[in-house]
MDTraj code that builds the backbone (N, CA, C; nanometers):
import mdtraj as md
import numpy as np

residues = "UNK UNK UNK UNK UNK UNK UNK UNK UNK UNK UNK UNK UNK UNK UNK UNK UNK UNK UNK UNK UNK UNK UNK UNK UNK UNK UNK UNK UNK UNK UNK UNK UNK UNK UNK UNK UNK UNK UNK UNK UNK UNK UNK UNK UNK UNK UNK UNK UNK UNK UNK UNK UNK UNK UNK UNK UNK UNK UNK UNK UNK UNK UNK UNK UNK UNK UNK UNK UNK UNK UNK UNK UNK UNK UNK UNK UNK UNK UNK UNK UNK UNK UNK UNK UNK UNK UNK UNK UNK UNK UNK UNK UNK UNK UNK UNK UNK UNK UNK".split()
xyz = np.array([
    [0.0846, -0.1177, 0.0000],
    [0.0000, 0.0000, 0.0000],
    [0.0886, 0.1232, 0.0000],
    [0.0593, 0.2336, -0.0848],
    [0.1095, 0.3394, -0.0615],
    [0.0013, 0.4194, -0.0199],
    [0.0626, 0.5447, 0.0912],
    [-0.0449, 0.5940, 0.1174],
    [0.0406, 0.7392, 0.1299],
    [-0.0431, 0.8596, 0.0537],
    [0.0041, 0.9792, 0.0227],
    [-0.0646, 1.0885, 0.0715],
    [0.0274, 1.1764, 0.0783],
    [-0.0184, 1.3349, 0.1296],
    [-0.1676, 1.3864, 0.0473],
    [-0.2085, 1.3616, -0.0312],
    [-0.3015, 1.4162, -0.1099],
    [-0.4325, 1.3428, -0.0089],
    [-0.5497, 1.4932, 0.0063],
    [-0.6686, 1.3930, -0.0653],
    [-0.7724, 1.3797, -0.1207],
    [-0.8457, 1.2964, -0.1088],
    [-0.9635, 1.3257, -0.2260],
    [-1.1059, 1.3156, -0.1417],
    [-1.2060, 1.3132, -0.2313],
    [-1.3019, 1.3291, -0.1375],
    [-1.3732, 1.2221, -0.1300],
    [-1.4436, 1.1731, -0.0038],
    [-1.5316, 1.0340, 0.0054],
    [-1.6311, 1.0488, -0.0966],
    [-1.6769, 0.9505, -0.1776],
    [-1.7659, 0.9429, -0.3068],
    [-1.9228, 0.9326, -0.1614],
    [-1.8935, 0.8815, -0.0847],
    [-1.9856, 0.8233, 0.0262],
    [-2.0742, 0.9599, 0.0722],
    [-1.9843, 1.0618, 0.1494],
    [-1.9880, 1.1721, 0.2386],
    [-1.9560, 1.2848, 0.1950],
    [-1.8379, 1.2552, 0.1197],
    [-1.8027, 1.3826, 0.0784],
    [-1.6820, 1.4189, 0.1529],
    [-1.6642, 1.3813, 0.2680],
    [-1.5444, 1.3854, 0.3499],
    [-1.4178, 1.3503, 0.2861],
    [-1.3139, 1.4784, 0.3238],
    [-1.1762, 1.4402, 0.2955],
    [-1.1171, 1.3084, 0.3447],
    [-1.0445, 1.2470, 0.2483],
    [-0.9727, 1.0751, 0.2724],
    [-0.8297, 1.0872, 0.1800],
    [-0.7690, 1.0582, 0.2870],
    [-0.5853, 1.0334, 0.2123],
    [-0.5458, 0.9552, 0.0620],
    [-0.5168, 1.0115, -0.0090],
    [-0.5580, 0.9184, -0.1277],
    [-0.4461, 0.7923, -0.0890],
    [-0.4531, 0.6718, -0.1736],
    [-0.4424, 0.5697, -0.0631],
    [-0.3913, 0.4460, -0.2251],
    [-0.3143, 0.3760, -0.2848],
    [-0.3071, 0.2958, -0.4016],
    [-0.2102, 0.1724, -0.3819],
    [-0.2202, 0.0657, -0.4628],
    [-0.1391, -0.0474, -0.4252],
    [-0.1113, -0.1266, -0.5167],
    [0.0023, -0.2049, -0.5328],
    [0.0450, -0.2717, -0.6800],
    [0.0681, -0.3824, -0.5981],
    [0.0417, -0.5561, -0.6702],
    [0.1071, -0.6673, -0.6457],
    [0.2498, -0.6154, -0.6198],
    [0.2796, -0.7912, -0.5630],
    [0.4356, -0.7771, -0.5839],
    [0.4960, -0.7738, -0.7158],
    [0.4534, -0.8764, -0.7869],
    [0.5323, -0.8575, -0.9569],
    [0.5500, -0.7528, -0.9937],
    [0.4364, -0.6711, -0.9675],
    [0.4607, -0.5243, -1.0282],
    [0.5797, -0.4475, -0.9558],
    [0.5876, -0.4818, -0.8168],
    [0.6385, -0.3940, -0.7312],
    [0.8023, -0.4118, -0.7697],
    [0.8384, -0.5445, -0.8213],
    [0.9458, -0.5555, -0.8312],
    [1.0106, -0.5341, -0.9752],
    [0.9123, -0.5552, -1.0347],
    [0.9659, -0.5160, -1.2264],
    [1.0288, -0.4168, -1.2010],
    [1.1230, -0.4374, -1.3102],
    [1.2645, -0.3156, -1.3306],
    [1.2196, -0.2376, -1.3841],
    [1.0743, -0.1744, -1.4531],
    [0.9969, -0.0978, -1.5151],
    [0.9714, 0.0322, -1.3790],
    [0.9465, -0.0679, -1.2633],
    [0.8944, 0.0327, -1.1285],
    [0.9771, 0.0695, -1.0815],
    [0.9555, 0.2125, -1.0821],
    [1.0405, 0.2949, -0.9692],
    [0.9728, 0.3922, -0.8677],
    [1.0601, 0.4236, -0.7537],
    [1.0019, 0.4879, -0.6890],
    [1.0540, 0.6511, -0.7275],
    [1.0152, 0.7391, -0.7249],
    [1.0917, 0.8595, -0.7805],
    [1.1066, 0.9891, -0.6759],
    [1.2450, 0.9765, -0.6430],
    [1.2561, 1.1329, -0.5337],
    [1.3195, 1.2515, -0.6230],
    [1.3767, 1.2168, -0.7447],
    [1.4470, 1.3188, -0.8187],
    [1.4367, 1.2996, -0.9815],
    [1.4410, 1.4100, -1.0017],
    [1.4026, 1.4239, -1.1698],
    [1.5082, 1.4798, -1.2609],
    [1.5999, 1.4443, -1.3459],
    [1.6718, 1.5149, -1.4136],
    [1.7714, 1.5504, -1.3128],
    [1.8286, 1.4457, -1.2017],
    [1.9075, 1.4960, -1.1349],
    [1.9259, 1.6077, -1.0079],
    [1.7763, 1.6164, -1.0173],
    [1.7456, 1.7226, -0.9205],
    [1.6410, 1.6762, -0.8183],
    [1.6416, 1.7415, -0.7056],
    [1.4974, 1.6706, -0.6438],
    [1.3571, 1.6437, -0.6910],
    [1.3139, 1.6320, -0.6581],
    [1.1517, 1.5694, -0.6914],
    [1.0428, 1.7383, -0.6399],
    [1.0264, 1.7882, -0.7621],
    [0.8910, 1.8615, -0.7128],
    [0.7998, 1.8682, -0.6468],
    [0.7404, 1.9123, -0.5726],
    [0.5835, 1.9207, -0.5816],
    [0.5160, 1.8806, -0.6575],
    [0.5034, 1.9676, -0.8065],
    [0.4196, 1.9377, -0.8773],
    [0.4467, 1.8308, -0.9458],
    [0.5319, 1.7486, -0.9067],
    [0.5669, 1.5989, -0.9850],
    [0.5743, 1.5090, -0.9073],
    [0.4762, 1.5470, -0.7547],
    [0.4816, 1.3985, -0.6921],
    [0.5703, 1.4321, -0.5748],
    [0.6464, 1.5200, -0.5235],
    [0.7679, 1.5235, -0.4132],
    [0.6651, 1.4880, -0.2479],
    [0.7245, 1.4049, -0.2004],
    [0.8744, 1.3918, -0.1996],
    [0.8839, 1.2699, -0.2593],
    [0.7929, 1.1607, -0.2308],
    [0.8205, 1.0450, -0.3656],
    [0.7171, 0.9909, -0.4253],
    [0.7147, 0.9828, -0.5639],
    [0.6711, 0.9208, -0.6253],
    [0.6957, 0.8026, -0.7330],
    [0.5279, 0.7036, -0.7106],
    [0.5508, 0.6131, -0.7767],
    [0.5398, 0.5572, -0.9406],
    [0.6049, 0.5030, -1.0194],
    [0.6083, 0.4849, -1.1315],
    [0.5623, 0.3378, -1.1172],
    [0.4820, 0.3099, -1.2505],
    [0.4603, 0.1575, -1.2447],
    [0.4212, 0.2034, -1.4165],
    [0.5278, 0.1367, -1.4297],
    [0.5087, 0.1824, -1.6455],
    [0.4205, 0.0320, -1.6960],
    [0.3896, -0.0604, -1.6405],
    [0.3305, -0.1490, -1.6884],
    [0.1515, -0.1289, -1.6240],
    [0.1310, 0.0084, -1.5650],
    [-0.0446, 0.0492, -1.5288],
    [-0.0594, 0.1780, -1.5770],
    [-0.2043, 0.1506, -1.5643],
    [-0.2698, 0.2954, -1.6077],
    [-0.1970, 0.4399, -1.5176],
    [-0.1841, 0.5499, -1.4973],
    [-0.1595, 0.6195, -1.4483],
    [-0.2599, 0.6823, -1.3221],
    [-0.3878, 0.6058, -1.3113],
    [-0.3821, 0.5833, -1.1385],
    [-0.3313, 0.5481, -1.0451],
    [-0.3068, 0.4421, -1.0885],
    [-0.1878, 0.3215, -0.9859],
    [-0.0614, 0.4171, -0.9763],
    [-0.0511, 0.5489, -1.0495],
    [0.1040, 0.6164, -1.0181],
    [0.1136, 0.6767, -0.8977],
    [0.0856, 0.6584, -0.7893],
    [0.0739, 0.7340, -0.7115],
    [0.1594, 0.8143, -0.6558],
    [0.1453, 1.0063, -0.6170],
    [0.2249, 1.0645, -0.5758],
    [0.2203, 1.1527, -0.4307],
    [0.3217, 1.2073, -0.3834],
    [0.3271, 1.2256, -0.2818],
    [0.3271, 1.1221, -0.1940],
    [0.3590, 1.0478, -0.1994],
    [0.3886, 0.9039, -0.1249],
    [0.4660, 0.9595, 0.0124],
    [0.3737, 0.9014, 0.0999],
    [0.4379, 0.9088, 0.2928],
    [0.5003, 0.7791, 0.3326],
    [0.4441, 0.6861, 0.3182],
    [0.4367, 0.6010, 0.3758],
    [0.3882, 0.4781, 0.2564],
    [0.4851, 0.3585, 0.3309],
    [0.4900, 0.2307, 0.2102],
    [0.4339, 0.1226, 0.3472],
    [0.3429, 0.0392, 0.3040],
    [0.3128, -0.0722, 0.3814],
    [0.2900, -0.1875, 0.3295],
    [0.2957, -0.3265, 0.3581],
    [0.2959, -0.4417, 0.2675],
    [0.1888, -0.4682, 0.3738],
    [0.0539, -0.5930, 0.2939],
    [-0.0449, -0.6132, 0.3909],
    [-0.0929, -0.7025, 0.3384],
    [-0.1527, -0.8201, 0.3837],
    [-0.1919, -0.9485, 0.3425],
    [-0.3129, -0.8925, 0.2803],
    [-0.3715, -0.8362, 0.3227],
    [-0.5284, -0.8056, 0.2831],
    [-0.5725, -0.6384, 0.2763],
    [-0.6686, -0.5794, 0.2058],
    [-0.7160, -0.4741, 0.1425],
    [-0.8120, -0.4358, 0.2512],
    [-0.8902, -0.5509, 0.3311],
    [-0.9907, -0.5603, 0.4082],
    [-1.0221, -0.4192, 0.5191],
    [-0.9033, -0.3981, 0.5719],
    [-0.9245, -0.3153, 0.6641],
    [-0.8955, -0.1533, 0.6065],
    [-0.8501, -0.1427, 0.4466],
    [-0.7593, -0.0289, 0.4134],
    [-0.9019, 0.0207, 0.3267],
    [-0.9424, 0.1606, 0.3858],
    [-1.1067, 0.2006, 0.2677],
    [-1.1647, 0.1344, 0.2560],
    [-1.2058, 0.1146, 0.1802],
    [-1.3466, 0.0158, 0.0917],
    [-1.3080, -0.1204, 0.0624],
    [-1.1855, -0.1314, 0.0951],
    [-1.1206, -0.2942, 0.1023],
    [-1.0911, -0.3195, -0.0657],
    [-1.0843, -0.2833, -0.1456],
    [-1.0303, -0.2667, -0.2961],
    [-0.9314, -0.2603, -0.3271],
    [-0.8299, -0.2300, -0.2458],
    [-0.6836, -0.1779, -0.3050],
    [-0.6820, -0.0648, -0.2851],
    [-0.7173, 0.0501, -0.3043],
    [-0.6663, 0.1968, -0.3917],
    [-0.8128, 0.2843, -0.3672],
    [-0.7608, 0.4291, -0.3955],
    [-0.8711, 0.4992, -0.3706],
    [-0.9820, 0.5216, -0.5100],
    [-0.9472, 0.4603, -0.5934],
    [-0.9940, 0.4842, -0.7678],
    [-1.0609, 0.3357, -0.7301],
    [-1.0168, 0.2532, -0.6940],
    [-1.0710, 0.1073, -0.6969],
    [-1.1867, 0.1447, -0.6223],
    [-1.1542, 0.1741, -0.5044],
    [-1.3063, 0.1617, -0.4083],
    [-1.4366, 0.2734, -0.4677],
    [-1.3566, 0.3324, -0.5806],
    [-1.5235, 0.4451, -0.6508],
    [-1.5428, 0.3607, -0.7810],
    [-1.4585, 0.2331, -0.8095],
    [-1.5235, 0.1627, -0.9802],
    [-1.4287, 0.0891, -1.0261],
    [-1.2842, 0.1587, -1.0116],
    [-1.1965, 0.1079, -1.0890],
    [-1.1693, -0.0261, -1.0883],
    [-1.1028, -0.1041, -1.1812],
    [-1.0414, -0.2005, -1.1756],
    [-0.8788, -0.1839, -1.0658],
    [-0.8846, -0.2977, -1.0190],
    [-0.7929, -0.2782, -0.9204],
    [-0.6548, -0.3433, -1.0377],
    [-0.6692, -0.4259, -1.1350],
    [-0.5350, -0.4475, -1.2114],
    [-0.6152, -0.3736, -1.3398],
    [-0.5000, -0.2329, -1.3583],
    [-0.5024, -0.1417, -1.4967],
    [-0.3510, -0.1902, -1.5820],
    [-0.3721, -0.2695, -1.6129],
    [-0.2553, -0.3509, -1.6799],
    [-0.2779, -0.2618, -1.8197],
    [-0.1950, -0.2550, -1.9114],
    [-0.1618, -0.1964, -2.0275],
    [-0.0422, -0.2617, -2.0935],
])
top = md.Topology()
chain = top.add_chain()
for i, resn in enumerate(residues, 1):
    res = top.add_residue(resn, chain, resSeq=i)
    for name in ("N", "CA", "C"):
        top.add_atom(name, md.element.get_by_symbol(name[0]), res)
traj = md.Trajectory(xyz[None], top)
């Protein structure tokens, strides 16, 4: 699970919620994924995700998640939101945006 500074709003309430996204392991480990603190040699923006962001070149660009705080590994989705994975999953999405 990554879980980031941003957030969005409950589809439910309306209430602010941490935006919140998660990749298998395969994904996590492909040499495609990176995590990103610097760009062109320089730190990582704001407006590009600082202080880290995630790349996963084999998903849609939901699964990219930025502003990343905090990394957690978790057997189960159950207790994290809507139990889906991700904050796009628990309003519809497909939880694998494979491309």
């Amino acid at each position: 699970m990554f879980h980031c500074a941003d957030t969005m709003e409950n589809a439910e309430d309306g209430s602010p919620v941490r935006y919140y996204e998660s990749v298998d392991l395969v994904d996590a480990v492909h040499p495609q994924t990176i995590l990103a603190y610097e760009m062109n040699g320089q730190p990582l923006k704001v407006e590009h995700g600082a202080p880290l962001r995630l790349r996963v070149e084999r998903q849609l660009g939901y699964k990219m998640a930025k502003y990343v705080m905090r990394i957690e590994a978790v057997a189960s989705f159950d207790e994290i939101g809507g139990g889906k994975g991700g904050y796009w999953e628990d309003n519809g999405y497909a939880w694998y945006a494979g491309i």
